[in-house]
C-alpha positions in Angstrom: -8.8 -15.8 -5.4 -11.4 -14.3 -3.6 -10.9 -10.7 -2.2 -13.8 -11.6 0.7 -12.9 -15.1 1.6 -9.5 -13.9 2.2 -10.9 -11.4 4.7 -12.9 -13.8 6.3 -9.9 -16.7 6.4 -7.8 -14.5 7.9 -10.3 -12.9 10.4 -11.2 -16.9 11.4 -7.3 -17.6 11.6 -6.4 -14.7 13.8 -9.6 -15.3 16.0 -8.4 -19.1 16.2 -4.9 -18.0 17.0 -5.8 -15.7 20.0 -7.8 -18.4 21.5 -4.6 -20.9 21.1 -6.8 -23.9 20.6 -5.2 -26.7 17.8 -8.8 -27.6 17.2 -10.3 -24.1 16.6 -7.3 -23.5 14.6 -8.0 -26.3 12.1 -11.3 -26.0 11.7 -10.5 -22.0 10.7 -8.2 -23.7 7.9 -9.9 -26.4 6.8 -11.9 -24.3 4.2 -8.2 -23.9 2.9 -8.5 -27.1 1.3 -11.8 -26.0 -1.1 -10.0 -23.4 -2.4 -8.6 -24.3 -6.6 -4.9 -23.4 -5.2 -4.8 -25.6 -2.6 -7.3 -28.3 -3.7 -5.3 -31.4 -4.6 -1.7 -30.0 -4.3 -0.8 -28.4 -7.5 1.7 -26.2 -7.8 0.9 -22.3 -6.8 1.9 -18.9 -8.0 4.0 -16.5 -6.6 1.2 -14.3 -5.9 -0.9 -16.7 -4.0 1.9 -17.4 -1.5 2.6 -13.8 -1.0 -1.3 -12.7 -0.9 -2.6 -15.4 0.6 0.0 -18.0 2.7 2.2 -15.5 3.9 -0.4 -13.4 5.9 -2.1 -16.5 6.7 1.2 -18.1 8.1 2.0 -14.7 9.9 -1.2 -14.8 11.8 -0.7 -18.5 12.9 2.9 -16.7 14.3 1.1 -15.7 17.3 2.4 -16.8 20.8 -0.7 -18.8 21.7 -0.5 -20.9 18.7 0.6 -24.1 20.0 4.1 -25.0 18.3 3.2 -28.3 18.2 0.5 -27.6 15.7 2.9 -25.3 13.4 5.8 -28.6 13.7 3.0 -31.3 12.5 1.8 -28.4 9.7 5.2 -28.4 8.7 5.1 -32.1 8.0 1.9 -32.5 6.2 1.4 -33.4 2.8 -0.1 -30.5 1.6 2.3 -27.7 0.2 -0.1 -24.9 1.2 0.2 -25.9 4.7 4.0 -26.4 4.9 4.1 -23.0 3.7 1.7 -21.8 6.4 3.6 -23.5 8.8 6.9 -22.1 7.2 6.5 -18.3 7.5 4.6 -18.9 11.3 7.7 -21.0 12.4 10.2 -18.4 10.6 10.0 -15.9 14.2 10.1 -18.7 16.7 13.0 -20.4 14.9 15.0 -16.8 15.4 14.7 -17.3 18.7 17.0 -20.4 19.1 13.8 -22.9 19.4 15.9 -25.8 18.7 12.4 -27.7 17.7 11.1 -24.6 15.5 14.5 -24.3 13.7 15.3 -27.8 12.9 11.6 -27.9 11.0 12.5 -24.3 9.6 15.7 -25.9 8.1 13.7 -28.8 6.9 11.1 -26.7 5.2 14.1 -24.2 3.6 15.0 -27.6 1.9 11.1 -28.5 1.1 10.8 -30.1 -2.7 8.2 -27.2 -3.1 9.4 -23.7 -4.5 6.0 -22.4 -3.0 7.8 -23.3 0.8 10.7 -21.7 0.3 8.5 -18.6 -0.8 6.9 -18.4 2.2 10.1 -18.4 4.2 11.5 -15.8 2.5 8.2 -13.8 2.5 8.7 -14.2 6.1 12.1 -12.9 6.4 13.0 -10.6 3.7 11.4 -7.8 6.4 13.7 -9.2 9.1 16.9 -9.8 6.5 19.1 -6.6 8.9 18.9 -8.3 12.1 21.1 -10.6 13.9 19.3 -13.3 14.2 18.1 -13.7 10.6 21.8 -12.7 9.7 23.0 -15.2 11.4 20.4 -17.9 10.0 21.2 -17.1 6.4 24.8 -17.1 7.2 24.5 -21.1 7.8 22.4 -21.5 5.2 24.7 -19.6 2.8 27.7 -21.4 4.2 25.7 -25.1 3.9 26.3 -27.6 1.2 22.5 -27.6 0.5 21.5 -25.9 -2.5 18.3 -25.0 -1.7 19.2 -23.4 1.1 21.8 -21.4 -0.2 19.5 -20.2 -3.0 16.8 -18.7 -0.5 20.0 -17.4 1.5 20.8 -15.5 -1.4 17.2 -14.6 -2.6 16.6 -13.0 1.1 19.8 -10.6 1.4 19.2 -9.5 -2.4 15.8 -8.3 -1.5 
């Protein structure tokens, strides 16, 4: 990974994301795709999720990002963008967006370790407060495994 193409990702991303536009936004990612962690899906490391996807995902967590764009990236094919799409989605789905927390749920459960990173990237900062409390409470409480492994992953820090 590139210490200067991260810069300038995340200064394109955060530009795109001000300006709210779906289009602006995806042209700012698309470069994603050329880079050897993304480029044909393999599997990623911790450190690219958390130095790369995570900062990514929390500048695509701003308001004007249309949440229609975040719910289709949460769908794609591509792990890298499910992730992205993961750790934006992880504040709009505290706040009882029914759409935003039924993709959240769906991406806690993603077949991709490198999702479920993301998300608890995302919330590990957030783990004290109600909201995310009471989120990992029904995932704890669920009968999916997945869920009640990042459940547990977030309250132990």
């Amino acid at each position: 990974m590139y210490r200067d193409d991260l810069r300038e990702l995340l200064v394109d991303v955060r530009a795109a994301a001000r300006l709210g536009d779906a289009e602006s936004i995806g042209i700012a990612l698309a470069g994603l795709l050329d880079w050897p962690e993304v480029a044909g899906n393999p599997d990623m490391e911790l450190a690219f999720v958390s130095q790369v996807l995570a900062p990514v995902g929390a500048a695509l967590a701003a308001p004007g990002v249309p949440t229609n764009l975040l719910l289709g990236m949460a769908q794609d094919s591509q792990a890298a963008f499910r992730a992205l799409a993961a750790a934006a989605l992880c504040s709009r789905a505290l706040a009882e967006v029914q759409a935003t927390r039924r993709a959240l749920n769906d991406l806690a459960n993603d077949h991709r370790p490198e999702v479920r990173q993301a998300i608890a990237i995302a919330l590990r900062p957030q783990r004290a407060e109600p909201a995310t409390q009471t989120l990992l409470a029904e995932w704890a409480a669920s009968d999916k495994p997945k869920w009640q492994a990042l459940a547990a992953e977030i309250l132990a820090g």
